[in-house]
VOGU-3710 file (C-alpha; in Angstrom, 3 decimals, decimal comma):
1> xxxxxxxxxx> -20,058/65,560/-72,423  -20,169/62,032/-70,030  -21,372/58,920/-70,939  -24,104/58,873/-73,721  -24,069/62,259/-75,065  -25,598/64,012/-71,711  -24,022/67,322/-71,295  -21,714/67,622/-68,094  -22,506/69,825/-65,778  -19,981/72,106/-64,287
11> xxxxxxxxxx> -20,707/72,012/-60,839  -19,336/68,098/-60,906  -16,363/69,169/-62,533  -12,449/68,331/-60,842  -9,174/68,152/-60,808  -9,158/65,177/-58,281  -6,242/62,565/-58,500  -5,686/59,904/-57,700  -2,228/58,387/-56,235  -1,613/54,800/-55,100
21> xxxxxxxxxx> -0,590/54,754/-51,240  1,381/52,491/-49,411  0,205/50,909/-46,433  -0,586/48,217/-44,374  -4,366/47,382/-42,987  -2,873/46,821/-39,638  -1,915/50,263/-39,771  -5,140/51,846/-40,899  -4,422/51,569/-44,415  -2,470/53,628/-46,879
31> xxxxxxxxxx> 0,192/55,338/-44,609  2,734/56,648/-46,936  1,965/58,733/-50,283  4,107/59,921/-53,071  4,186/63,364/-54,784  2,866/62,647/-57,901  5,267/65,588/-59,762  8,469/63,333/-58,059  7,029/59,638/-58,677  8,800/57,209/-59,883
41> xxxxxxxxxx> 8,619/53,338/-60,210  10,252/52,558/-57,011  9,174/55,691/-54,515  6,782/54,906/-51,643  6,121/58,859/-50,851  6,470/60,599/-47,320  4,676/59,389/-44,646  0,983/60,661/-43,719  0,364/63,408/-40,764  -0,226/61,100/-37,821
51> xxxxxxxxxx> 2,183/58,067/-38,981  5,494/57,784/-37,645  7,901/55,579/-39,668  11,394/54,375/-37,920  13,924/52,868/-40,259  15,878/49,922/-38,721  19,374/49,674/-39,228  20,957/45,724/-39,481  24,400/46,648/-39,453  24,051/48,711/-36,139
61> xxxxxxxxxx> 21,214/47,163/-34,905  19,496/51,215/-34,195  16,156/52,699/-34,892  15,891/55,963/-36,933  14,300/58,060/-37,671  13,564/59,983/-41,372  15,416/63,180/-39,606  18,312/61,571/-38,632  20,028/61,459/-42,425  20,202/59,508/-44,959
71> xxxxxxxxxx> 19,686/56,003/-45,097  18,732/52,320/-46,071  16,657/49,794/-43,597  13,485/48,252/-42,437  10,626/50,154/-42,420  8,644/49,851/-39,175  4,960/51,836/-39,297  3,159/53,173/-36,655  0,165/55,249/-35,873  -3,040/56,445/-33,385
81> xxxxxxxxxx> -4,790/53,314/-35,581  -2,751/50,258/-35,414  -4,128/47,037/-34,508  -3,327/45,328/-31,374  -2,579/41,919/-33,600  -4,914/40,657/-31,281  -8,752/38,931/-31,019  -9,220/37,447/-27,210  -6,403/35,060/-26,759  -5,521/34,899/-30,803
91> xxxxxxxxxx> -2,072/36,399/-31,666  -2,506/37,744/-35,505  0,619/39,208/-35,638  3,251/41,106/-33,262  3,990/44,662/-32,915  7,541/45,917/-31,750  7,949/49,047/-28,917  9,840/51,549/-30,317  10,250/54,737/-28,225  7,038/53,581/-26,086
101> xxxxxxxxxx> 4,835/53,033/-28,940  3,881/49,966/-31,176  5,347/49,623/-34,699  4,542/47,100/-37,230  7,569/45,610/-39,190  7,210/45,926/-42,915  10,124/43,759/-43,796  10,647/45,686/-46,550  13,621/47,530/-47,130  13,848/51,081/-47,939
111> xxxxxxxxxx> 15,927/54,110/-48,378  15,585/58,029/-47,979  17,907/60,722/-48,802  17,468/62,495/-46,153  14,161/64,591/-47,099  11,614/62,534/-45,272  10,932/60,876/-48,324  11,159/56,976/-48,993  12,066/54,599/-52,082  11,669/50,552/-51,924
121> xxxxxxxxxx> 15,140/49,489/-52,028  13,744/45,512/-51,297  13,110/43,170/-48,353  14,656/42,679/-45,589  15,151/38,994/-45,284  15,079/36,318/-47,911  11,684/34,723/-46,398  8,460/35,371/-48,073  4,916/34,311/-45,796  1,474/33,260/-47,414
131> xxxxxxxxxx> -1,509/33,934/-46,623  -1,697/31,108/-43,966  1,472/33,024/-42,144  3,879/29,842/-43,455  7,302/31,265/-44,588  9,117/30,076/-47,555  12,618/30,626/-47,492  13,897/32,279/-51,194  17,276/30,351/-50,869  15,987/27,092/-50,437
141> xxxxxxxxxx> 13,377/27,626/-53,392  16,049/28,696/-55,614  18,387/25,641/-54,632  15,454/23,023/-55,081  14,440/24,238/-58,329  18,370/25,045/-59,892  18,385/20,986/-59,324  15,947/19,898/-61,546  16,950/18,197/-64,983  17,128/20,987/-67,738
151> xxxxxxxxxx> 17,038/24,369/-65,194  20,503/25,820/-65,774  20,033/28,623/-62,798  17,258/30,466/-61,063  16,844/33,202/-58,558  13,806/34,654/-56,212  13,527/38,399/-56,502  11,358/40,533/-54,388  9,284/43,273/-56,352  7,363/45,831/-55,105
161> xxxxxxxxxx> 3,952/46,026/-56,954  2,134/49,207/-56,424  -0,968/47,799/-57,402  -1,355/45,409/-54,362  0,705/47,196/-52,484  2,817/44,493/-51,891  5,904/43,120/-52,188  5,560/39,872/-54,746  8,480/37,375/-55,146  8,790/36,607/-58,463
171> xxxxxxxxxx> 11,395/33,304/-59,402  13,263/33,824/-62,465  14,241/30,865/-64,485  16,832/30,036/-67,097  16,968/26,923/-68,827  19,813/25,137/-70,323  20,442/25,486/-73,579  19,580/21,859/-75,481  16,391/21,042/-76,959  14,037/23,700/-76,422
181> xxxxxxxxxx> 10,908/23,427/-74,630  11,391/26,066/-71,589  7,884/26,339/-70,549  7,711/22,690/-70,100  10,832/22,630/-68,124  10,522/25,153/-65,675  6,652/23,473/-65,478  8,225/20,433/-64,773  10,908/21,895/-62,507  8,005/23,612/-60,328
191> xxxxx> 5,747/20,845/-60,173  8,468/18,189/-58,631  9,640/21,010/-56,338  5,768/22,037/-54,835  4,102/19,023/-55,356
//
């Protein structure tokens, strides 16, 4: 039966599921989906038919591919739908040529064992960008707010939330040990840092 005791009919019955993609909107949306049966917290999936993913290598300073081997980099996206970044004579954002087409950088970080398949291993820098495109550097966050009075050490931590499909930066906090009060502290400790 659905909803209030009407009987379901079983010509609207399935076996649909639903998965959580990853993607960018620049990019046509979710580009990347996981095999539900191999899931885990921190895989992104295989790439779609039609989207071409190259993996950026900082040591070397190379493009690859998801053929060439196993790996860790930045994941660049591209496909038949990405955006020019462009409205008239407004730059949105920049794409990079890669092999004669556009990619979008992710600046996130990922790795594949080889099998076309990709995990978030991170980011790729230690800058994080609002909404307004401003970038807030994780290492100076973390040194302004370790100096406040009763923070004992704190660090900026990228996490990848599959929910938002997004990569968050969460600050962790610890406070020193006299007196108690933590919330208060690391409320105090943000507010003469941001404000």
């Amino acid at each position: 039966e659905i909803g209030l005791g009407i009987p379901a009919d079983p010509l609207f019955r399935s076996s649909i599921r639903a998965v959580s993609g990853y993607g960018l909107s620049e990019a046509g949306g979710a580009c990347i989906i996981p095999d539900p049966t191999k899931e885990t917290a921190d895989t992104i999936g295989t790439p779609l038919p039609g989207v071409e993913v190259r993996i950026y290598d900082e040591d070397d300073g190379k493009f690859y591919s998801l053929e060439d081997g196993p790996r860790t980099g930045g994941l660049y996206i591209s496909s038949d739908s990405i955006s020019s970044g462009r409205i008239g004579d407004t730059v949105f954002f920049e794409t990079e040529e890669i092999d004669g087409k556009p990619y979008i950088c992710t600046y996130d970080l990922v790795s594949t064992p080889g099998d076309g398949s990709l995990t978030y291993a991170g980011r790729m820098n230690r800058f994080f960008v609002n909404n307004e495109g401003v970038e807030f550097s994780a290492g100076i966050i973390e040194t302004a707010v370790s100096k406040r009075e009763g923070i004992e050490a704190c660090a900026v931590v990228p996490k990848y939330d599959k929910k938002s499909y997004d990569t968050i930066p969460v600050l962790y906090v610890q406070t020193d040990s006299g007196r108690g009060q933590a919330k208060r502290k690391v409320r105090d400790a943000l507010m003469q840092t941001f404000c």
